[in-house]
C-alpha positions as CSV (number, residue, x, y, z in Angstrom):
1,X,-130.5,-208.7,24.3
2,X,-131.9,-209.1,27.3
3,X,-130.8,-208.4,30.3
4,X,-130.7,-211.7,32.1
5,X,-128.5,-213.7,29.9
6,X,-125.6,-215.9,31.0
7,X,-123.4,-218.1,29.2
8,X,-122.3,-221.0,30.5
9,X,-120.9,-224.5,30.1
10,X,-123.3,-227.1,29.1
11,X,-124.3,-229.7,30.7
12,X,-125.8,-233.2,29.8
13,X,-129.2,-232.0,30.5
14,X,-128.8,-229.3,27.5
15,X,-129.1,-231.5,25.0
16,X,-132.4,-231.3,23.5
17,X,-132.1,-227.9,23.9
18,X,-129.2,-227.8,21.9
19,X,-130.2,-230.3,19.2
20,X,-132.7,-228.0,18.9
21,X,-130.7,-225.2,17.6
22,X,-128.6,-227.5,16.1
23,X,-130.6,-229.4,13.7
24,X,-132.4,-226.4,11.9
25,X,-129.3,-225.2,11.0
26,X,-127.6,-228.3,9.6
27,X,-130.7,-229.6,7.6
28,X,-130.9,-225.9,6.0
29,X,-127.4,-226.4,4.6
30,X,-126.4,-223.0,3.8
31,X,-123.8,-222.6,6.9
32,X,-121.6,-225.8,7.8
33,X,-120.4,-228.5,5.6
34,X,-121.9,-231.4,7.7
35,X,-124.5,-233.5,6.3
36,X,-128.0,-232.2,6.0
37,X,-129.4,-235.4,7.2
38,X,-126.9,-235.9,10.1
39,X,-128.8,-237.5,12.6
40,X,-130.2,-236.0,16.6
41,X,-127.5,-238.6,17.7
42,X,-124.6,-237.5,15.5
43,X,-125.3,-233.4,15.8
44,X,-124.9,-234.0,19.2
45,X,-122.0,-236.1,19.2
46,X,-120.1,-234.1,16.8
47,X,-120.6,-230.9,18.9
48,X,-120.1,-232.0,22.3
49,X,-117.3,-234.0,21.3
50,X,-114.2,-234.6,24.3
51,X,-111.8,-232.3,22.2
52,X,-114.6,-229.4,22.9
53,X,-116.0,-226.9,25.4
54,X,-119.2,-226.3,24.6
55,X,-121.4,-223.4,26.3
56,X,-124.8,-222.4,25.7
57,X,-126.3,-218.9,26.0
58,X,-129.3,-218.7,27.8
59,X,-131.8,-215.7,28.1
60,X,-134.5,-215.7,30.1
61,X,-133.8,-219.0,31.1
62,X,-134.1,-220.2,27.3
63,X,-131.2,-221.6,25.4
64,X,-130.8,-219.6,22.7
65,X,-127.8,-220.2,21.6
66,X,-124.3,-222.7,21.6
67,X,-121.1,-222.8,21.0
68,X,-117.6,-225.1,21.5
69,X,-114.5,-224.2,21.4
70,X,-111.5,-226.2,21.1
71,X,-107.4,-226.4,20.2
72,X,-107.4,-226.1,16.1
73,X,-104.3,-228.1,15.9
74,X,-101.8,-230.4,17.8
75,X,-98.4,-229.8,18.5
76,X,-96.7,-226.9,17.3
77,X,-100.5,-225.7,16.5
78,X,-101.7,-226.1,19.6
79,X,-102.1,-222.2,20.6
80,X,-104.9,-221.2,18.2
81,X,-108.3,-222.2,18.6
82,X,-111.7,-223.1,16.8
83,X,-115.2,-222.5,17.7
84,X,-118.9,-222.7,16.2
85,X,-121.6,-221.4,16.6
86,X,-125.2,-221.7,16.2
87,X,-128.0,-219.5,17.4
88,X,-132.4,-220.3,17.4
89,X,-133.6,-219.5,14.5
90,X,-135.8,-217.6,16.5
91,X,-133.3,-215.0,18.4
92,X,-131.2,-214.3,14.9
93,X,-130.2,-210.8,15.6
94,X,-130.3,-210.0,19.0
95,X,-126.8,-210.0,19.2
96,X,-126.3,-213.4,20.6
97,X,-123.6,-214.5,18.0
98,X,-121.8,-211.3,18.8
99,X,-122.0,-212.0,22.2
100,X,-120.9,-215.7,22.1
101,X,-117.8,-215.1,20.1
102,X,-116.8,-212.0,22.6
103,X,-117.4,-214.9,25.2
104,X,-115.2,-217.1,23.1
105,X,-112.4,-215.1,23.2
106,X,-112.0,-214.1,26.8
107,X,-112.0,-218.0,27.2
108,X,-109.9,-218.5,25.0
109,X,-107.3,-215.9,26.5
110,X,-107.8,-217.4,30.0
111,X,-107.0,-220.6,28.4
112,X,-103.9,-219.6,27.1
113,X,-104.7,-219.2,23.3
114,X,-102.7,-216.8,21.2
115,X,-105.0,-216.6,18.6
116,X,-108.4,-217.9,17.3
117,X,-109.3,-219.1,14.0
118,X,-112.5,-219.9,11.6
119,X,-111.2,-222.8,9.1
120,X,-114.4,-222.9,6.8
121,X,-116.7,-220.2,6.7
122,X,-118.8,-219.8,3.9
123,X,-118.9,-216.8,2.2
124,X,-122.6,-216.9,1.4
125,X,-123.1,-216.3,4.6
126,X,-122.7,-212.4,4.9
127,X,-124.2,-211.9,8.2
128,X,-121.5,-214.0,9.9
129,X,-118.5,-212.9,7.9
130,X,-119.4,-209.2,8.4
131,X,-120.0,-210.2,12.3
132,X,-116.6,-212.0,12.5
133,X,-115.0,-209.0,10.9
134,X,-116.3,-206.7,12.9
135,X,-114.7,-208.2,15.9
136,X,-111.2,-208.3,14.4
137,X,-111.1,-211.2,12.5
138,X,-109.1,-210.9,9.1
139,X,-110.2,-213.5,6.0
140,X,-107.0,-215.2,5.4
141,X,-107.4,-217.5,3.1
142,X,-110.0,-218.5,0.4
143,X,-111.1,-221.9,-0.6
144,X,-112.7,-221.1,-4.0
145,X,-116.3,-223.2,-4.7
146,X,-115.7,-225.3,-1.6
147,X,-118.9,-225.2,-0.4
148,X,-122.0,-226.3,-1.9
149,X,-124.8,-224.0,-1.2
150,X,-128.5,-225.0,-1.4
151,X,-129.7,-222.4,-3.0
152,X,-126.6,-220.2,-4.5
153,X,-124.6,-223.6,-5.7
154,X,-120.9,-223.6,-5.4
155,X,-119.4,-220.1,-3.1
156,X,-116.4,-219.8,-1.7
157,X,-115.4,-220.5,1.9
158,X,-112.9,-218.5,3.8
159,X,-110.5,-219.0,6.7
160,X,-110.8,-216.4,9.2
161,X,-107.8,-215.5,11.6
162,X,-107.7,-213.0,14.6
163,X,-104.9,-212.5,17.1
164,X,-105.7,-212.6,20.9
């Protein structure tokens, strides 16, 4: 990765830069169950929603990548978080989702979260489940078939869970 990138929060000016990473990603299917023809509008909305931080990781002055952050459940739930996260389709492994989630946690800790947590991540997509685990996330729980894949039809999604 190179050496000038900074993650920060985003801003209102972001946004075509975002939907940008975003929409790729949703009208491929294969990683989040949102629908594949979601429109500009409603990617955006859903992931800049009030309940969320969202940051974007820029390199070279490039937004390469996104992600939110926010409290998984109310109440009694309230100290374990979620995030996403999407990177370009052009910077896929350059480390950026590595260093995004590593971002993720220290806010997360400095936000007072005792623990962070992945509710549907579908096993199809290896990259990102052997990238979670590697930073000490545990699968906890699996949703057999939940998720219908493009391309490999009905796999699995797991809940991932990691401690802070």
């Amino acid at each position: 990765m190179s050496s000038s990138t900074t993650i920060r929060l985003a801003e209102p000016s972001d946004a075509a830069a975002i939907a940008a990473i975003l929409l790729p990603t949703i009208r491929e299917g294969a990683t989040y169950a949102l629908d594949a023809d979601m429109s500009e509008a409603d990617a955006l909305a859903y992931w800049l929603a009030p309940d969320k931080d969202t940051f974007v990781l820029e390199e070279d002055g490039a937004i390469v990548g996104t992600y939110y952050l926010r409290t998984n459940q109310l109440g009694g739930g309230r100290h374990v978080c979620n995030c996403g996260y999407m990177t370009s389709l052009k910077a896929t492994g350059r480390g950026i989702a590595r260093r995004m989630c590593e971002h993720s946690q220290e806010v997360a800790r400095s936000k007072g979260y005792r623990a962070m947590q992945f509710n549907f991540v579908v096993s199809a997509n290896e990259r990102a489940v052997k990238l979670w685990q590697a930073l000490g996330f545990e699968i906890v729980g699996r949703l057999p078939l939940a998720f219908l894949h493009p391309t490999r039809g009905y796999v699995d999604a797991l809940t991932m869970f990691k401690t802070l």
